[in-house]
N, C-alpha and C positions, 0 to 999 in steps of 0.2 A: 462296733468292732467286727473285723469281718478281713478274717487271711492272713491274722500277724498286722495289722493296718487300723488303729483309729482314724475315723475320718469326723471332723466339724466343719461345720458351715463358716460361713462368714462373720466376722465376732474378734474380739479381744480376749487373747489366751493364755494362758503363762503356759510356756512350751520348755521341754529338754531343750540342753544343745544341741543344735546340728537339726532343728525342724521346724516347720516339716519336713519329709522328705521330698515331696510334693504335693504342688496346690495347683491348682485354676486359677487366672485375672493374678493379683499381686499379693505377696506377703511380708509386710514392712516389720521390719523390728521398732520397738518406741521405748524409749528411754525410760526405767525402771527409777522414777524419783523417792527421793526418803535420803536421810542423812546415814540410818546405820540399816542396811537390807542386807540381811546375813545369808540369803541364799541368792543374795546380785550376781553372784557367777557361775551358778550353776544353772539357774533359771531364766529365758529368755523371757519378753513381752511384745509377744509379735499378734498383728491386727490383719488380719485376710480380708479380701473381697469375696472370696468365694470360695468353694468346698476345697480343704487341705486334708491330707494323708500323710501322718504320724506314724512312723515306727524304727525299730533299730535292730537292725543288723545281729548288734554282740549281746541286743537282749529281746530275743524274738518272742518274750510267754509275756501276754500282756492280763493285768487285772484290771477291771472299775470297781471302784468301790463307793456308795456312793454316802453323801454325808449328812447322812440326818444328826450325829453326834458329832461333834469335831476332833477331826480327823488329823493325828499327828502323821508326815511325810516321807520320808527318807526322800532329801531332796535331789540326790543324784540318779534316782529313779521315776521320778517324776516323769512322766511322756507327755502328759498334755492334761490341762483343765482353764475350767472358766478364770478369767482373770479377777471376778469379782469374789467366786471364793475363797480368792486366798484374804485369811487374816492375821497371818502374822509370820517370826521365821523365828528359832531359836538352837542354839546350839548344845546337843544333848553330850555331856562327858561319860567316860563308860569309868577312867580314873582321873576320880577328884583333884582339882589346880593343874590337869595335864591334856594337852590335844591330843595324843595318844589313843587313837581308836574313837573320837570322839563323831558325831553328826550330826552332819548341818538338815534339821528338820524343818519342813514348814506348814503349818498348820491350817487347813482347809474347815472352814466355819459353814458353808452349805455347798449347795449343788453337790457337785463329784468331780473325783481325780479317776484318771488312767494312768496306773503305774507298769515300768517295764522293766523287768527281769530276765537274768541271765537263765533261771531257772522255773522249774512251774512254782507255782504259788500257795502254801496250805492256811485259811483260815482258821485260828483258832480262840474258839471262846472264853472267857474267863468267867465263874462264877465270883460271888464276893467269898473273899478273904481267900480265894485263891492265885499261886502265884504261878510263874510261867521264867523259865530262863532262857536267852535264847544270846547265840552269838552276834556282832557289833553287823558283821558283814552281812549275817543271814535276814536281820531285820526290813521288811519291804513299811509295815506303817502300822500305829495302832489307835488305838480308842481310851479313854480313863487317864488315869492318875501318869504322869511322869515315870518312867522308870529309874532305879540306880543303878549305878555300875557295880562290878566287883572286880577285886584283880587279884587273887590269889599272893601266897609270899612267892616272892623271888628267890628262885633255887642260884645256887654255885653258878651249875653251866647255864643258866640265862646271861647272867654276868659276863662267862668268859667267853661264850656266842654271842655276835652281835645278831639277836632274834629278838630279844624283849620276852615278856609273857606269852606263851601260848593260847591260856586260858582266862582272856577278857570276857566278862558277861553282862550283857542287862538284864536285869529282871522286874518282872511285869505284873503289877497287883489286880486284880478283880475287883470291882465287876469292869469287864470290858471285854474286846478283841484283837488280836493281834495277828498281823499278816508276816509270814516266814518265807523264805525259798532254802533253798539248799546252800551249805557254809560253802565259801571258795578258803578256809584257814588251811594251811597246809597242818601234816602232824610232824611227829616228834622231829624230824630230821628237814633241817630248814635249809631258802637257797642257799644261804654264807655256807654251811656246812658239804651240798651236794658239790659247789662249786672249789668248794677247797679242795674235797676227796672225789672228784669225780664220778660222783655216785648216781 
């Protein structure tokens, strides 16, 4: 990595949308086979002849992380990894029987991911039986156990705003690690409400 720019060689990749940005010789996309591939639209599978250049614009802080454990993804952050180590994709809910803040994860079994972010990136550790919260949006990938959601009770004015909950969280058990950036959630006073009262 090198200027906001992952570069790899020639090879089979699972790539963000929209990359690379550019390559040398050709970069074919190849058809992403499987009956049920939960992150098919987020993730391309494109095959280079030669050295390509990976990055984005609206998330210029890139991380590697690489996978000696298996690595859960936030798959809309995904910039680039080997195609071989992806093993599998699954879709994480923050509330239980609802898509509501929920994400499409996919899960990296060896080698390494480059993930890209709107924001810089902090690693953080988990001891055992330690726990870690962290919002839907702010999560970039983690290490260990599954996380769960939580959604707090539903007050009046969530009701009579169309906002929903403010305070969706996963939370994250030890031992493991978890990758964060900075929350884009807005606070108390949401667009419906700026837009209503021109605030």
């Amino acid at each position: 990595m090198e200027g906001g720019f992952a570069e790899v060689g020639a090879g089979l990749w699972l790539m963000g949308r929209g990359q690379p940005a550019a390559f040398f010789g050709r970069a074919v996309r190849r058809r992403r086979r499987g009956w049920c591939v939960r992150d098919r639209s987020r993730l391309d599978l494109v095959e280079t002849t030669a050295a390509a250049k990976c990055a984005s614009s609206s998330r210029p802080f890139l991380t590697h992380i690489p996978c000696a454990a298996p690595v859960f993804a936030v798959s809309d952050k995904v910039l680039v990894a080997p195609a071989s180590a992806r093993s599998g994709a699954e879709t994480v809910k923050v509330v239980p029987m609802s898509a509501r803040g929920a994400l499409c994860v996919t899960e990296f079994g060896s080698e390494w991911v480059v993930m890209a972010t709107a924001g810089r990136t902090a690693r953080m550790a988990l001891k055992d039986g330690e726990t870690l919260s962290a919002r839907p949006d702010a999560v970039v990938a983690w290490t260990g156990r599954r996380p769960t959601g939580f959604c707090p009770k539903i007050s009046l004015l969530d009701i009579l705003l169309p906002r929903g909950s403010r305070d969706l969280l996963l939370t994250f058990y030890g031992p493991g690690v978890v990758w964060v950036e900075g929350s884009k959630a807005e606070g108390v006073v949401s667009k419906a409400m700026r837009r209503a009262y021109g605030v």
